[in-house]
RODO-767305 format. One line per 10 residues: number of its first residue (from 0); their letters; for each residue x, y, z of N, C-alpha, C, CB. Coordinates in nm, 3 decimals, padded with zeros to 5 digits. Each point is the difference from the previous one (the first is absolute). Glycine has a CB too. Layout:
<recs>
NUM) A) X,Y,Z,X,Y,Z,X,Y,Z,X,Y,Z | ...;
</recs>
This chain:
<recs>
0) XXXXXXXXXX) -00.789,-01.292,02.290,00.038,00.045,-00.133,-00.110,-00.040,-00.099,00.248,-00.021,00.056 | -00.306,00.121,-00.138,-00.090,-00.036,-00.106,00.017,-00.104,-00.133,-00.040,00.218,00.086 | -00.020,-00.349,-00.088,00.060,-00.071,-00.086,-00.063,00.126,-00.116,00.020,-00.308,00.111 | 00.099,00.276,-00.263,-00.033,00.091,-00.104,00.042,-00.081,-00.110,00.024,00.224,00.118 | -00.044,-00.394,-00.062,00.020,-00.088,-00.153,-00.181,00.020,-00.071,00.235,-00.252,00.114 | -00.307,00.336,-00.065,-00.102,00.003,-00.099,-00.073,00.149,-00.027,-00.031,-00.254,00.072 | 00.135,00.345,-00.014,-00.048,00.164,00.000,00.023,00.026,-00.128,00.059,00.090,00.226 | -00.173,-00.028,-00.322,-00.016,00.077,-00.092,-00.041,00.146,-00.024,-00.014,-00.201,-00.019 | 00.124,00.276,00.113,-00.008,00.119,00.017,-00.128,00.039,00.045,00.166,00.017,-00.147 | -00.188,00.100,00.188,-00.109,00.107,00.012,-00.114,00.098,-00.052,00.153,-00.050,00.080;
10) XXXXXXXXXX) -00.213,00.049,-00.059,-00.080,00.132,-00.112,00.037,00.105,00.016,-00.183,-00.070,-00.010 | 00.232,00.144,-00.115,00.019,00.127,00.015,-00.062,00.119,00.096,00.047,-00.096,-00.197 | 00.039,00.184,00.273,-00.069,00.088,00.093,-00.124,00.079,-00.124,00.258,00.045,00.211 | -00.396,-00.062,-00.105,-00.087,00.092,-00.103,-00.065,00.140,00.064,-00.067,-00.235,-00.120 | 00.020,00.372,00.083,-00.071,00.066,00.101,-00.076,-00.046,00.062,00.025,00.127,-00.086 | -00.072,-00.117,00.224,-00.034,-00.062,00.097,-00.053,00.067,00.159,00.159,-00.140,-00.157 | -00.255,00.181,00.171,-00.092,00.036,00.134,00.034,-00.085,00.136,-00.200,00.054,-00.172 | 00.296,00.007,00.289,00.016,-00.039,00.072,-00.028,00.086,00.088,00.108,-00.135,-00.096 | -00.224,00.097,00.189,-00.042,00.055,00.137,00.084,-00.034,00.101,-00.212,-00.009,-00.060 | 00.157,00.081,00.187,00.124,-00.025,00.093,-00.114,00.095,00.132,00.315,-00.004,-00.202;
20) XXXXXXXXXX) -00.294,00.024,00.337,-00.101,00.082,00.057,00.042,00.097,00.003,-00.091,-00.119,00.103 | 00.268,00.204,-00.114,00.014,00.080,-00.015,-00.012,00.094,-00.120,00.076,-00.110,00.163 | -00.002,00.053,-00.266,00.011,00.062,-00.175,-00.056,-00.163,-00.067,00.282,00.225,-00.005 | -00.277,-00.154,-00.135,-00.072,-00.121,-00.110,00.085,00.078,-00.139,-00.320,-00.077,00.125 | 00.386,-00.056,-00.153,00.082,00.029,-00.122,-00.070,-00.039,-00.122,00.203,-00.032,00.125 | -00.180,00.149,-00.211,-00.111,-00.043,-00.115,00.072,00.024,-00.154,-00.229,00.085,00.170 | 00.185,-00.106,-00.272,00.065,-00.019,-00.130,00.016,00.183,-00.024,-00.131,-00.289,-00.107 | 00.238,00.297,00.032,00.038,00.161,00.006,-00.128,00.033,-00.166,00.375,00.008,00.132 | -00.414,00.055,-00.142,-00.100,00.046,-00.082,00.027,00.199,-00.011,-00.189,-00.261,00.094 | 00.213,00.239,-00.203,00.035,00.177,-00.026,-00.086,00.071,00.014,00.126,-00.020,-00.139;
30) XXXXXXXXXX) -00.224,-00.004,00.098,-00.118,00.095,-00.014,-00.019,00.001,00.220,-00.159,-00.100,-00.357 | 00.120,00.008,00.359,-00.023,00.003,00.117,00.101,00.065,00.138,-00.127,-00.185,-00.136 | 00.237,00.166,00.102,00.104,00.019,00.098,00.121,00.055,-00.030,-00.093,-00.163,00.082 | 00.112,00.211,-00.202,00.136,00.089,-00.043,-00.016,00.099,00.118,00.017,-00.014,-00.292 | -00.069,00.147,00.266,-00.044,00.106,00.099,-00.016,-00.037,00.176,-00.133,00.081,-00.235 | 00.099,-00.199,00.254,-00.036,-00.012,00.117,00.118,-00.014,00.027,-00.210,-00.072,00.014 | 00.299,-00.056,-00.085,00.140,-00.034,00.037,00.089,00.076,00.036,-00.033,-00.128,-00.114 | 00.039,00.210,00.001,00.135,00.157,00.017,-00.036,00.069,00.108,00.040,00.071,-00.244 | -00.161,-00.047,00.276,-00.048,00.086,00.093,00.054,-00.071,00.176,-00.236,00.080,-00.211 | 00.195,-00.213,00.213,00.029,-00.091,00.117,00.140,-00.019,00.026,-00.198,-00.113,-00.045;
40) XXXXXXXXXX) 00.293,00.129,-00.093,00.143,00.000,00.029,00.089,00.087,-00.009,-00.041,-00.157,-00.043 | -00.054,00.304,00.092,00.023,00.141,00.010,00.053,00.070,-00.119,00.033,-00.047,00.224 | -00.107,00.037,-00.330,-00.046,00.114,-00.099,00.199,-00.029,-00.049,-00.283,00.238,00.143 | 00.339,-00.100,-00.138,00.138,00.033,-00.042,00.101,-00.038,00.119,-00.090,00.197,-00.156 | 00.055,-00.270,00.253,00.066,-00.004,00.088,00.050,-00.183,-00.022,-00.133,00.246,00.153 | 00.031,-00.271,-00.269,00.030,-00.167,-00.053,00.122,-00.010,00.021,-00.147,-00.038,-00.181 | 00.295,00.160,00.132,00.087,-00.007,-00.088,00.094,-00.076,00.162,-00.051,00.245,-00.265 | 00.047,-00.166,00.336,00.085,-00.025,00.144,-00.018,-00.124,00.050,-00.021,00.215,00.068 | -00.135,-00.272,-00.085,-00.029,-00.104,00.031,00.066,-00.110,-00.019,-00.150,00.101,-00.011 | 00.163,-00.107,-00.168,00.019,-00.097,-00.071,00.167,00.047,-00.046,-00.291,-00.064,-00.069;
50) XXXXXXXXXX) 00.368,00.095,00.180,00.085,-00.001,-00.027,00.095,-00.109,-00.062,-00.081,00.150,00.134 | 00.073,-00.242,-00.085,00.113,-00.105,-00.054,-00.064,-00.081,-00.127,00.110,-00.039,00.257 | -00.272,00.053,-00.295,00.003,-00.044,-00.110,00.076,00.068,-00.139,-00.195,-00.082,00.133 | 00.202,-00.038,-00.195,00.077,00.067,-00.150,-00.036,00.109,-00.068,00.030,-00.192,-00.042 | -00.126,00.204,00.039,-00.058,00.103,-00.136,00.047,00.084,-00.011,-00.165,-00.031,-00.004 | 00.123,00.166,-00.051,00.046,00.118,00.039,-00.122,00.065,00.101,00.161,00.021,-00.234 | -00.064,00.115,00.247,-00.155,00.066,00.108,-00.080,00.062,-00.110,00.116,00.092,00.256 | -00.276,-00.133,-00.197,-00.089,00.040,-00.086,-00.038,00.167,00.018,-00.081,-00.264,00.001 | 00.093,00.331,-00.142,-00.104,00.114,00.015,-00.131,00.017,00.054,00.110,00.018,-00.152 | -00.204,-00.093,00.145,-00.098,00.000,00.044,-00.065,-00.172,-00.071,00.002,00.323,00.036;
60) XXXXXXXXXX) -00.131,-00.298,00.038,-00.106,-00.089,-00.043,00.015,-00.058,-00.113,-00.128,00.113,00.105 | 00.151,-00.044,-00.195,-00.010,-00.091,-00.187,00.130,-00.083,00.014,-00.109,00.218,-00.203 | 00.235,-00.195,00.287,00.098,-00.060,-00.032,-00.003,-00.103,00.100,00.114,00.180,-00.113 | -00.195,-00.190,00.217,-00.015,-00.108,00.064,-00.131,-00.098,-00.092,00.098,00.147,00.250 | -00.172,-00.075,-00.273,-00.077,-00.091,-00.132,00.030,-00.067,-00.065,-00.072,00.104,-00.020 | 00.198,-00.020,-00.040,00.124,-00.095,-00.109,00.013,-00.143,00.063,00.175,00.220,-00.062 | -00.112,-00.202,00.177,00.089,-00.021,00.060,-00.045,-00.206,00.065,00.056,00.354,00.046 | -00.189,-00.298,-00.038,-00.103,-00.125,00.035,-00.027,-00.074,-00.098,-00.104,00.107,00.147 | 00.109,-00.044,-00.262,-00.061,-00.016,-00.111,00.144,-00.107,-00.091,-00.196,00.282,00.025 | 00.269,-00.238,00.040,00.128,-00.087,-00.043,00.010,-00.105,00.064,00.116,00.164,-00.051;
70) XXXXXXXXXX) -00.110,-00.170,00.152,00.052,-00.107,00.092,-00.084,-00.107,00.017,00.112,00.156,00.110 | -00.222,-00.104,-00.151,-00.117,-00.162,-00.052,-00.019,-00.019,-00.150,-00.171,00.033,00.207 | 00.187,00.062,-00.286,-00.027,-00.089,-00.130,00.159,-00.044,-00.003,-00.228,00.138,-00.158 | 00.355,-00.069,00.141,00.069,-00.076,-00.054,00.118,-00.091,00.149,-00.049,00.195,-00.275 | 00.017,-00.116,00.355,00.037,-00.099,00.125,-00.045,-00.081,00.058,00.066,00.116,00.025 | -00.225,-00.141,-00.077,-00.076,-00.101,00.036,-00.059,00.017,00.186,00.162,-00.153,-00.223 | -00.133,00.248,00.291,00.003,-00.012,00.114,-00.153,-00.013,00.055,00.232,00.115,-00.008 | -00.279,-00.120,00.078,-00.175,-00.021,00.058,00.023,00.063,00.093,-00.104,-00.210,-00.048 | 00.062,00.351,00.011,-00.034,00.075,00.105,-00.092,00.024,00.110,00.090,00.040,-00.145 | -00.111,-00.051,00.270,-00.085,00.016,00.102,-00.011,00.111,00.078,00.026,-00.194,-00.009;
80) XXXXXXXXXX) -00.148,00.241,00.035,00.023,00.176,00.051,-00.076,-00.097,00.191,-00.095,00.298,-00.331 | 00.163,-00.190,00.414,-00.071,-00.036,00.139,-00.074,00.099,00.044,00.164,-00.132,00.067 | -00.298,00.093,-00.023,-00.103,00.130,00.025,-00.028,-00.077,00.181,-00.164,00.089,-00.333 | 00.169,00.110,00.376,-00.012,-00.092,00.136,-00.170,-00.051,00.031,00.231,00.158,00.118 | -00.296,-00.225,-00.048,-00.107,-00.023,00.030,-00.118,00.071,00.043,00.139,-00.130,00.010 | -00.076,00.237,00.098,-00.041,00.103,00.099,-00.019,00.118,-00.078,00.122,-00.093,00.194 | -00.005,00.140,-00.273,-00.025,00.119,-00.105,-00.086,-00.057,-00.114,00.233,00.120,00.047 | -00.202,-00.202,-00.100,-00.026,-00.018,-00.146,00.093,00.035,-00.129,-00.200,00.034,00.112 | 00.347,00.074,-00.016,00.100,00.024,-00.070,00.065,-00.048,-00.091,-00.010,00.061,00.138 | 00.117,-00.051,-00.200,00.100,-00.049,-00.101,00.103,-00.008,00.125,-00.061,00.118,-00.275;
90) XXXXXXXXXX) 00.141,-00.179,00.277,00.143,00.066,00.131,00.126,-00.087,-00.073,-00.152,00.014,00.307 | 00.148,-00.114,-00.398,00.117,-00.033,-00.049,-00.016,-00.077,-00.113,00.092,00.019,00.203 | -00.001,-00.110,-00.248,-00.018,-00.109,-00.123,00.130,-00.098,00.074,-00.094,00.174,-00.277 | 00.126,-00.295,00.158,00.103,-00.113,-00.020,-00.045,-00.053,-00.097,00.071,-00.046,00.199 | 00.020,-00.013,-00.257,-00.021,-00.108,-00.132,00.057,-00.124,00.042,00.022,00.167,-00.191 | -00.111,-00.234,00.089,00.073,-00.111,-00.005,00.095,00.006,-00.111,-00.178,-00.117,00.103 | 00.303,00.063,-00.108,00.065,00.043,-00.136,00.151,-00.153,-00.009,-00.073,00.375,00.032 | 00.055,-00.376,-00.137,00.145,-00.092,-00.046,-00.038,-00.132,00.022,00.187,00.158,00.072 | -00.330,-00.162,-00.131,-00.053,-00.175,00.021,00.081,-00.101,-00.051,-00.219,00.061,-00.021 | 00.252,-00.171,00.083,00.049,-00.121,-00.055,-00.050,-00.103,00.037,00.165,00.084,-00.024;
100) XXXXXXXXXX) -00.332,-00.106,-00.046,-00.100,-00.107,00.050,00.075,-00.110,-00.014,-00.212,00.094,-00.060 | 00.317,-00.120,-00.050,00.038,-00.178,-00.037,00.026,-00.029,00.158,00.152,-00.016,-00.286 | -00.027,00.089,00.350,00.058,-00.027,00.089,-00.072,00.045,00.109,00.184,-00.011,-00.120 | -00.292,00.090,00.162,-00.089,00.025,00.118,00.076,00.127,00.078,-00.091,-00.273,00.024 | 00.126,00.394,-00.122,00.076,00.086,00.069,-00.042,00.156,-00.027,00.184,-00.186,-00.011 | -00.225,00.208,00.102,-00.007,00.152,-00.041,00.017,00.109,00.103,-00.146,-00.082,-00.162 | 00.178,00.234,00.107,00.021,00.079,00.103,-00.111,00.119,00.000,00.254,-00.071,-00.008 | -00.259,00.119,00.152,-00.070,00.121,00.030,00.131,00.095,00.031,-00.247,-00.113,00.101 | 00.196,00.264,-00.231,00.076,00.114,00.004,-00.106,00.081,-00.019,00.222,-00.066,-00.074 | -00.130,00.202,00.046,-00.065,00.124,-00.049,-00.074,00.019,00.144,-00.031,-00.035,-00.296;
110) XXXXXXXXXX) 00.053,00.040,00.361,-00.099,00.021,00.154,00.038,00.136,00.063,-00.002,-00.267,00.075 | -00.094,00.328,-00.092,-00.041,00.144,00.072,-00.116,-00.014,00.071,00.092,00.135,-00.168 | -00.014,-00.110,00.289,-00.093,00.018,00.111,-00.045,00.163,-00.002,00.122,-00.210,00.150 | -00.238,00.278,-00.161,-00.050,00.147,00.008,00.018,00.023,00.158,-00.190,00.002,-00.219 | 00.193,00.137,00.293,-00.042,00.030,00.088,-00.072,-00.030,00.144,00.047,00.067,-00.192 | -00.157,-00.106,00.115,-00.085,-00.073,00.073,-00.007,-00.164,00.025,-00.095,00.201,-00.076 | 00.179,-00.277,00.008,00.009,-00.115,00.020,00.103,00.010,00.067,-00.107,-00.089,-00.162 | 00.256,00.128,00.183,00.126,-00.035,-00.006,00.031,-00.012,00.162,00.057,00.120,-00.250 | -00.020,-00.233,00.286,00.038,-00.039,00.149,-00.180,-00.027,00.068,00.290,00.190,00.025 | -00.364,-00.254,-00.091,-00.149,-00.019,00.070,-00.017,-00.112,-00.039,-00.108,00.201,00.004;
120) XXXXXXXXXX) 00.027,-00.275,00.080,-00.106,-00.114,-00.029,00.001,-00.001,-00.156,-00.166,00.034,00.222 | 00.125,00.022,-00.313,-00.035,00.023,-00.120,00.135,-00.067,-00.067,-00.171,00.225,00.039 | 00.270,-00.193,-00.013,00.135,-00.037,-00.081,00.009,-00.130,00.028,00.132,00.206,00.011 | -00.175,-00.277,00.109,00.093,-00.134,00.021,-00.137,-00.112,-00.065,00.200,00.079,00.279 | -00.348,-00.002,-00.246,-00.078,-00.089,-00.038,00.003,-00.010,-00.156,-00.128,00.035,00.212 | 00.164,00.044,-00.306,00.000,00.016,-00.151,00.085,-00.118,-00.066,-00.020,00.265,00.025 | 00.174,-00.235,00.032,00.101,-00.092,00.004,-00.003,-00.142,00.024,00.072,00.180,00.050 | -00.210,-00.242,00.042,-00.041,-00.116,00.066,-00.094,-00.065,-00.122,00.014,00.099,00.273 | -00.107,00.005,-00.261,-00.078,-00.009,-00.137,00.059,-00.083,-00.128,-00.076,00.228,00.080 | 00.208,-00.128,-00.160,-00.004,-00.027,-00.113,00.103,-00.130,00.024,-00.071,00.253,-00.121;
130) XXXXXXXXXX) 00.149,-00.289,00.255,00.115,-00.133,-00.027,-00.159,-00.065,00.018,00.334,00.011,00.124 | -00.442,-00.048,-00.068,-00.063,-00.125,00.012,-00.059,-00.027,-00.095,-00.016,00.009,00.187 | -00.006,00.094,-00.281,-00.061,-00.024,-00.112,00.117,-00.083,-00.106,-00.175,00.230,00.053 | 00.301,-00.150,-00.060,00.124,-00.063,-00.039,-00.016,-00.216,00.042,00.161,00.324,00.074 | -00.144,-00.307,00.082,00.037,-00.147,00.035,-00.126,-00.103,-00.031,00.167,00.094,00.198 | -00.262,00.008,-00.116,-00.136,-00.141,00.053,-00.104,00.030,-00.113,-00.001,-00.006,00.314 | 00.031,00.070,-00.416,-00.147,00.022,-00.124,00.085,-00.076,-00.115,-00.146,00.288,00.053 | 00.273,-00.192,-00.112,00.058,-00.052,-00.128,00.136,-00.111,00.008,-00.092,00.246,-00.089 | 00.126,-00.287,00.226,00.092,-00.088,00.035,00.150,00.035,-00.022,-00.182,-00.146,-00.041 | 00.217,00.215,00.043,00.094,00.070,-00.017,00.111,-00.073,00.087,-00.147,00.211,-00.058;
140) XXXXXXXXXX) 00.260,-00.243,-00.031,00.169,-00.062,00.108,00.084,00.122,00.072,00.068,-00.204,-00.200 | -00.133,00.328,00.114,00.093,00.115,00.077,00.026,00.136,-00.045,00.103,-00.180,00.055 | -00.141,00.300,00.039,-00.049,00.108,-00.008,00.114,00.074,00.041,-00.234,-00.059,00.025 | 00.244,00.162,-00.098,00.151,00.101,-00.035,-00.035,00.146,00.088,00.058,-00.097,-00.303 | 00.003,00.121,00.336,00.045,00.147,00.009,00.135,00.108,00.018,-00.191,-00.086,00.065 | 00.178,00.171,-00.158,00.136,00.062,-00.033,00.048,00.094,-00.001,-00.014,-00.101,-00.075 | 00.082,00.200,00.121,00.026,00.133,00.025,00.142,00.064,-00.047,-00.158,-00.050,00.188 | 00.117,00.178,-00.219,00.170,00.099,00.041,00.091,-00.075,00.128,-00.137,00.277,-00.047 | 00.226,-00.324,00.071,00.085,-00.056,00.112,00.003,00.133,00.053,00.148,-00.211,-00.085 | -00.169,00.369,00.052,00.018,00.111,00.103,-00.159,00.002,00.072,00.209,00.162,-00.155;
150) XXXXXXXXXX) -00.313,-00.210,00.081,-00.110,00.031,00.067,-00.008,-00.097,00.150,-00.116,00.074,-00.257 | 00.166,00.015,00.354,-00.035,-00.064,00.156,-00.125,-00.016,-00.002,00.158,00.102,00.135 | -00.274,-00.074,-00.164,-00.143,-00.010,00.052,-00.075,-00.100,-00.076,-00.002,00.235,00.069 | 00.032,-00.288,-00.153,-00.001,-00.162,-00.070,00.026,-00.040,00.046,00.019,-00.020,-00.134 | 00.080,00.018,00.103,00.132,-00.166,00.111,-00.107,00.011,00.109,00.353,00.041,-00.009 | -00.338,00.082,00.087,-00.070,-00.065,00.079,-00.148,-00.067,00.050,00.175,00.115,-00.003 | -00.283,-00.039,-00.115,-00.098,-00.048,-00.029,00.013,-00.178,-00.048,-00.061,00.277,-00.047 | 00.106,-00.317,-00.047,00.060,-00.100,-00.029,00.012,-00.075,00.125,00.102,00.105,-00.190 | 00.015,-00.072,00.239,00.027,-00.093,00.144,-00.145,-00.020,00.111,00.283,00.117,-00.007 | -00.338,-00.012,00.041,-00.116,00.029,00.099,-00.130,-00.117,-00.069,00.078,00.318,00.061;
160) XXXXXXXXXX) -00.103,-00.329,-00.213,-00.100,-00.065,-00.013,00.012,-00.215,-00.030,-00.071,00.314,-00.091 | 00.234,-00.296,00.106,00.013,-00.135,00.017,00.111,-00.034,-00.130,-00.269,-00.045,00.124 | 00.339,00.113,-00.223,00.023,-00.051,-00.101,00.155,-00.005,00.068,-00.203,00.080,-00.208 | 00.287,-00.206,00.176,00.117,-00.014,-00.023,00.106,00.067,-00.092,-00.114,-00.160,00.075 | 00.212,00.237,-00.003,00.096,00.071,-00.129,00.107,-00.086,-00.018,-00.038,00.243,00.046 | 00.025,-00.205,-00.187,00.116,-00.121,-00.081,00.128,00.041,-00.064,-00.196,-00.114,-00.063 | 00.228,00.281,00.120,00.122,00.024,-00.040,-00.026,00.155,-00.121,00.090,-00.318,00.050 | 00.005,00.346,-00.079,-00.014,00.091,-00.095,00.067,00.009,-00.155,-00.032,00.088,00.221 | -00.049,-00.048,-00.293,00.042,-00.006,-00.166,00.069,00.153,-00.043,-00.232,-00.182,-00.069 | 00.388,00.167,00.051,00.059,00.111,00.026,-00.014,00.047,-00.123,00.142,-00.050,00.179;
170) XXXXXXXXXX) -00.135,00.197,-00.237,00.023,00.053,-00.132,-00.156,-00.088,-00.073,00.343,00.036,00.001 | -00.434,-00.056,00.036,-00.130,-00.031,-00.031,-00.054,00.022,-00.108,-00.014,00.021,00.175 | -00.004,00.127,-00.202,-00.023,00.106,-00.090,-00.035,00.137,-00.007,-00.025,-00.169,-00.044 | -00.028,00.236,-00.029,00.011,00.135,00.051,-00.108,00.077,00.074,00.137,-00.005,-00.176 | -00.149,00.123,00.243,-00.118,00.040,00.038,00.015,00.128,00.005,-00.062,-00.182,00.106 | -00.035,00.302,-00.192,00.065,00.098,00.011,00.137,00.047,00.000,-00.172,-00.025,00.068 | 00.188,-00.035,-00.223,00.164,00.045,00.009,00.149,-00.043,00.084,-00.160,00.165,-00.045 | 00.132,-00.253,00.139,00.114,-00.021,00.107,-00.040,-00.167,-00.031,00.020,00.250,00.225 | 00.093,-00.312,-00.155,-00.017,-00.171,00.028,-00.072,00.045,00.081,00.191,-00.163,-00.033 | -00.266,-00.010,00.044,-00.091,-00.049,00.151,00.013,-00.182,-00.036,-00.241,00.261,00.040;
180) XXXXXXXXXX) 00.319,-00.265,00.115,00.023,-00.123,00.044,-00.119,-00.038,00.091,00.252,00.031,-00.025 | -00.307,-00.155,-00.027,-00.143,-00.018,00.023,00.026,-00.132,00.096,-00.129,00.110,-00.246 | 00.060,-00.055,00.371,-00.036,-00.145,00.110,-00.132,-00.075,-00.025,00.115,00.124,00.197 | -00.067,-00.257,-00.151,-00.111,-00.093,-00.064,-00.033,-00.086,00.128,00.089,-00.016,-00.272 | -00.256,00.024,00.259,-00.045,-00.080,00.119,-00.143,-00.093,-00.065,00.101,00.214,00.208 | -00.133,-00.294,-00.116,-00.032,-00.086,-00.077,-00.083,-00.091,00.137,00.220,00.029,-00.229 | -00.361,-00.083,00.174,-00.036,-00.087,00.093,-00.069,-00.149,-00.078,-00.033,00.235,00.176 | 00.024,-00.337,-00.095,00.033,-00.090,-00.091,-00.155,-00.113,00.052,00.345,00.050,-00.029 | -00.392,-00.108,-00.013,-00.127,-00.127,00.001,-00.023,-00.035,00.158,00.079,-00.134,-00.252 | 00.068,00.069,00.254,-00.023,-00.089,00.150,00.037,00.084,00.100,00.054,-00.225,-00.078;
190) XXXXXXXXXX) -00.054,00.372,00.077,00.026,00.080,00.102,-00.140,00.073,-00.014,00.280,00.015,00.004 | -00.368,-00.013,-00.083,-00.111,00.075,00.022,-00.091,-00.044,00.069,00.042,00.077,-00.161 | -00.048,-00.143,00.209,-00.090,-00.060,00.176,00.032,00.077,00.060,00.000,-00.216,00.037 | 00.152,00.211,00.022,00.002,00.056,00.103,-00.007,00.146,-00.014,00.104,-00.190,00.077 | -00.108,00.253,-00.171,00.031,00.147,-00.082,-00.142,00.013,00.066,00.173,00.008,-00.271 | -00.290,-00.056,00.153,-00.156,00.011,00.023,-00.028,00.037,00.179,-00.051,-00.211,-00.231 | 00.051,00.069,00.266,-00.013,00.056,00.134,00.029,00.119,00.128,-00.002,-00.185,-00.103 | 00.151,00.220,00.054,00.038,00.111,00.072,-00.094,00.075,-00.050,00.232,-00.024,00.041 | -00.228,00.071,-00.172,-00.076,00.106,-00.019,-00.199,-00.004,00.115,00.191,-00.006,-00.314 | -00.238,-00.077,00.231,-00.107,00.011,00.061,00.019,00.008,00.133,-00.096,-00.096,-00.165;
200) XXXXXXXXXX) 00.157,00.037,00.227,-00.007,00.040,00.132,-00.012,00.161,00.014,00.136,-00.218,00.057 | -00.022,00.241,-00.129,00.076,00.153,00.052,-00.127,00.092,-00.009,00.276,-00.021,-00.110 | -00.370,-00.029,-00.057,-00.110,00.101,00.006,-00.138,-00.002,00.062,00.113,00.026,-00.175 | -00.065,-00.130,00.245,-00.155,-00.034,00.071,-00.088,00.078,00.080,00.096,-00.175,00.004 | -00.203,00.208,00.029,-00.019,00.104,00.093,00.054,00.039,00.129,-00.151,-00.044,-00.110 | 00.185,-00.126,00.225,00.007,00.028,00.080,00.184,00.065,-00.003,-00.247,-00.171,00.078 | 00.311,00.171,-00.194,00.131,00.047,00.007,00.004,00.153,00.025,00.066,-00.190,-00.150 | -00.218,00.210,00.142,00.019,00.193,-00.010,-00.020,00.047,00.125,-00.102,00.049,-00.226 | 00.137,00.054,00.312,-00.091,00.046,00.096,-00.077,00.103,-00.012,00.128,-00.084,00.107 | -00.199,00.148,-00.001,-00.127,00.100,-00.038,00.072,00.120,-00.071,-00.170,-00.060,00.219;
210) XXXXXXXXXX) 00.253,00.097,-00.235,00.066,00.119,-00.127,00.072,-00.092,-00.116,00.077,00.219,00.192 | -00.106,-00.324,-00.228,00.067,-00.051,-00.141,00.095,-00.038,-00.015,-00.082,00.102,-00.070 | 00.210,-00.098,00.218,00.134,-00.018,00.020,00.004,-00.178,-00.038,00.045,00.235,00.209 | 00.028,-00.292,-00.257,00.082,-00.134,00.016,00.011,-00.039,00.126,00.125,00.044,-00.176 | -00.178,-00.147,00.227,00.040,-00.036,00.128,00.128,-00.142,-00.033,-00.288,00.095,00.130 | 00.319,-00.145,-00.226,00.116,-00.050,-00.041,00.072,00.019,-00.121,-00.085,-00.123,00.130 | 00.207,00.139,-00.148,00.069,-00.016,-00.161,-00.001,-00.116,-00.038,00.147,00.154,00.014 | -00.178,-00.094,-00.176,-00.031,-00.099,-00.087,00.147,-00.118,00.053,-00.153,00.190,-00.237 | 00.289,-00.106,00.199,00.076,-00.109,00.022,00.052,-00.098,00.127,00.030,00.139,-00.173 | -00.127,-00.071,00.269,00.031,-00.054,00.138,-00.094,-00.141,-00.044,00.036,00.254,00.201;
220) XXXXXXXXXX) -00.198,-00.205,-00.222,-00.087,-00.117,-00.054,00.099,-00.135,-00.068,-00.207,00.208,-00.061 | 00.263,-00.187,-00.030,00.046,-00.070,-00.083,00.106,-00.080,00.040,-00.082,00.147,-00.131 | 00.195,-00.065,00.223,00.080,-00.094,00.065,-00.092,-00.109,00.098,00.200,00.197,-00.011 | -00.276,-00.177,00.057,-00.078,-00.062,00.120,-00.052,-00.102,-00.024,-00.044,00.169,00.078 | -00.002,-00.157,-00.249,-00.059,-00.115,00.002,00.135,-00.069,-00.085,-00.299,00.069,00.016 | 00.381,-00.045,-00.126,00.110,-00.071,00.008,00.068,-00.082,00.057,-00.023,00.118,-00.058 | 00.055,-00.049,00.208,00.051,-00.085,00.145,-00.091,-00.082,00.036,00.117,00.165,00.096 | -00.256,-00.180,-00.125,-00.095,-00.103,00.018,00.003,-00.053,-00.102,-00.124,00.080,00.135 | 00.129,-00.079,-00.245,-00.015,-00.144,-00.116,00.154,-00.061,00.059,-00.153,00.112,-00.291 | 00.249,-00.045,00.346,00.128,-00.083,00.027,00.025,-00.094,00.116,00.076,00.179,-00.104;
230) X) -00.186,-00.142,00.221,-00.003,-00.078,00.040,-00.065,-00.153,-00.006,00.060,00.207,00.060;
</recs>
């Protein structure tokens, strides 16, 4: 357990360049990456994507402009776009958002995975990326993530990259007009060892074989070494 008779919170999440050998997450910059972004998270097809986020569905480009353009000046969020390595592409974003440096807490949302990232190397190394920057750069007690309770492919993303679910917040608030009861998951200081490690393992080279396949799951990794810190 972390003594915290002398923790004085954290530094605020800041934009921030994180490499990785697959993708490299980098500070969202308009000029630079509006166009690339929409384009990587399929043009008008954003809307299906980003289904369970709140907003409304965007007309086009300017209203996703808006849309960015809100959620960091007055939501404060730090946006990160993921470009894969190999292309040089745009293929998704995440924020950091809902800082609470006093207490060492913050969450990663807003996560659209594009096309080309979604179910690849690219998604799990991005995700690895921005918690280590979270735990082992700004010290962080504990990293959020939160969804529609209907979105199955969170939860289960969520579950697959290591985060603990903590139940659900019913009648939450609204999204597009309807309730959304929001599940909450969450990973915490003294579990990010063993978190860290699965991952790297999982992305290591020799985990791939000669077509790119996984030769283990992430969560098989993770139990394995679990059952070994227990013994």
């Amino acid at each position: 357990m972390r003594d915290l008779s002398t923790f004085k919170g954290c530094p605020a999440p800041k934009p921030v360049r994180l490499e990785g050998r697959f993708v490299t997450a980098e500070p969202y910059d308009k000029a630079q990456h509006l166009e690339a972004l929409w384009d990587g998270l399929g043009g008008m097809a954003i809307n299906p994507l980003l289904t369970y986020f709140t907003q409304p569905d965007f007309a086009g480009i300017a209203d996703f402009d808006a849309w960015l353009d809100s959620v960091q000046t007055k939501g404060g969020w730090v946006t990160e776009v993921f470009r894969d390595n190999k292309t040089g592409k745009v293929v998704g974003m995440a924020n950091y958002m809902r800082a609470d440096p006093a207490n060492g807490v913050v969450e990663v949302g807003g996560v659209a995975h594009g096309p080309a990232m979604s179910r690849t190397p690219l998604a799990t190394e991005a995700h690895y990326l921005m918690a280590r920057h979270v735990f082992d750069d700004l010290g962080y007690r504990r990293y959020e993530w939160k969804c529609h309770n209907e979105n199955e492919p969170s939860k289960a993303t969520a579950n697959r990259y290591g985060f603990t679910f903590e139940g659900v917040f019913r009648q939450h608030m609204l999204s597009k007009g309807k309730n959304r009861d929001t599940a909450w998951f969450s990973m915490i200081d003294g579990e990010w060892p063993l978190i860290k490690a699965a991952f790297e393992a999982w992305l290591a080279p020799e985990n791939f074989d000669a077509e790119g396949r996984q030769v283990r799951k992430l969560e098989d990794i993770r139990a394995d070494l679990s059952k070994g810190a227990g013994e």
